[in-house]
N, C-alpha and C positions, 0 to 999 in steps of 0.2 A: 504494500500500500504506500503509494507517494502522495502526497501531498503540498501543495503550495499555495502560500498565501499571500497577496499582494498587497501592498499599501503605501500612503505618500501622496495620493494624487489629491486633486482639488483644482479650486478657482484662483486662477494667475493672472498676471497683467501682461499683454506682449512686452516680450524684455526682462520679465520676470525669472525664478527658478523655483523648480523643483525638484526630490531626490526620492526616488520610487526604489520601494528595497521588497525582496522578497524572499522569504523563509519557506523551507523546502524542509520536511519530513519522510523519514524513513532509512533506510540502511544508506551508511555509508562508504562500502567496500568499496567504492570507488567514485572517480572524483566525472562526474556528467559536463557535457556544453549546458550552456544554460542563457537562454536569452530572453529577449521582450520584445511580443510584434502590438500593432494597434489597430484599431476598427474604427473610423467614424460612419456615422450613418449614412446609407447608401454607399460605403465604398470598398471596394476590397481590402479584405485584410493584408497587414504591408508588417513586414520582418522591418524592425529596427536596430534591431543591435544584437550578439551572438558575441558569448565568449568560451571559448572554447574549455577543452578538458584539463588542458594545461596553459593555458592564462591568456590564449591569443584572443582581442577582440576583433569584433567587425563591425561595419555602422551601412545603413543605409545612406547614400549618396546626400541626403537633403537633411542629417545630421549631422552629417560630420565636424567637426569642430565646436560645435555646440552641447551633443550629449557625448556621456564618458560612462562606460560599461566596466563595473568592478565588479571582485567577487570575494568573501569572506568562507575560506572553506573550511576551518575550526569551527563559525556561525552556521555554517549551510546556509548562507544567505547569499542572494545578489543583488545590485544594488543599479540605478540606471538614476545620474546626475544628469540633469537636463534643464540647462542655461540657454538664456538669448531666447525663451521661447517664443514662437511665432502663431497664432490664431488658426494655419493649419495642420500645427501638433495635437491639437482639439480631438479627442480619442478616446476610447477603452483600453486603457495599455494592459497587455496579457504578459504575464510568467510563462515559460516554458523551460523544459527539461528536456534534454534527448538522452535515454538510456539503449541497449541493447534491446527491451521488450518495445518498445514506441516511446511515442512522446505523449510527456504529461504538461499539465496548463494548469495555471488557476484560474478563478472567478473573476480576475479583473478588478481594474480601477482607473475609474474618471480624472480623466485630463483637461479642463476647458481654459483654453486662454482668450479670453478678453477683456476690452477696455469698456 
């Protein structure tokens, strides 16, 4: 049984920041990629940020520079800084896990930036 729980998110100003962190449950025998994609309404869901099993991240093109993908593996936590936001970061930001069985997600958390 995996589990993740997300949190951090809320109501932002453009320009503003947030820090989305999420706590992941279950064995640790081994260390998973672990990233965060987002939903706005009507839109396909879009992969934001991915780090990998051994520490490498990655970022969708229209963050780069502005979020930073960490990860606390003593915590089981990961963690998604995201600065400079802009009105179409406006989202359900999702947790995900990639293990060997599939990938697991959590319930989500609201993103909304505006003025």
């Amino acid at each position: 049984q995996v589990q993740l729980v997300e949190s951090g998110g809320g109501l932002v100003q453009p320009g503003g920041s947030l820090r989305l962190s999420c706590a992941a449950s279950g064995s640790m025998f081994s260390i998973y990629s672990m990233g965060w994609y987002r939903q706005a309404p009507g839109k396909q869901r879009e992969l934001v940020a991915r780090i990998s099993n051994v520490g490498i991240p990655d970022y969708v093109s229209s963050v780069k520079g502005r979020f930073t993908i960490s990860r606390d593996n003593a915590k089981n936590t990961v963690f998604l800084q995201m600065n400079s936001l802009k009105p179409e970061d406006t989202a359900v930001y999702y947790c995900f896990r990639e293990q060997a069985e599939g990938v697991y997600w959590g319930q989500g958390t609201q993103v909304t930036v505006s003025s």
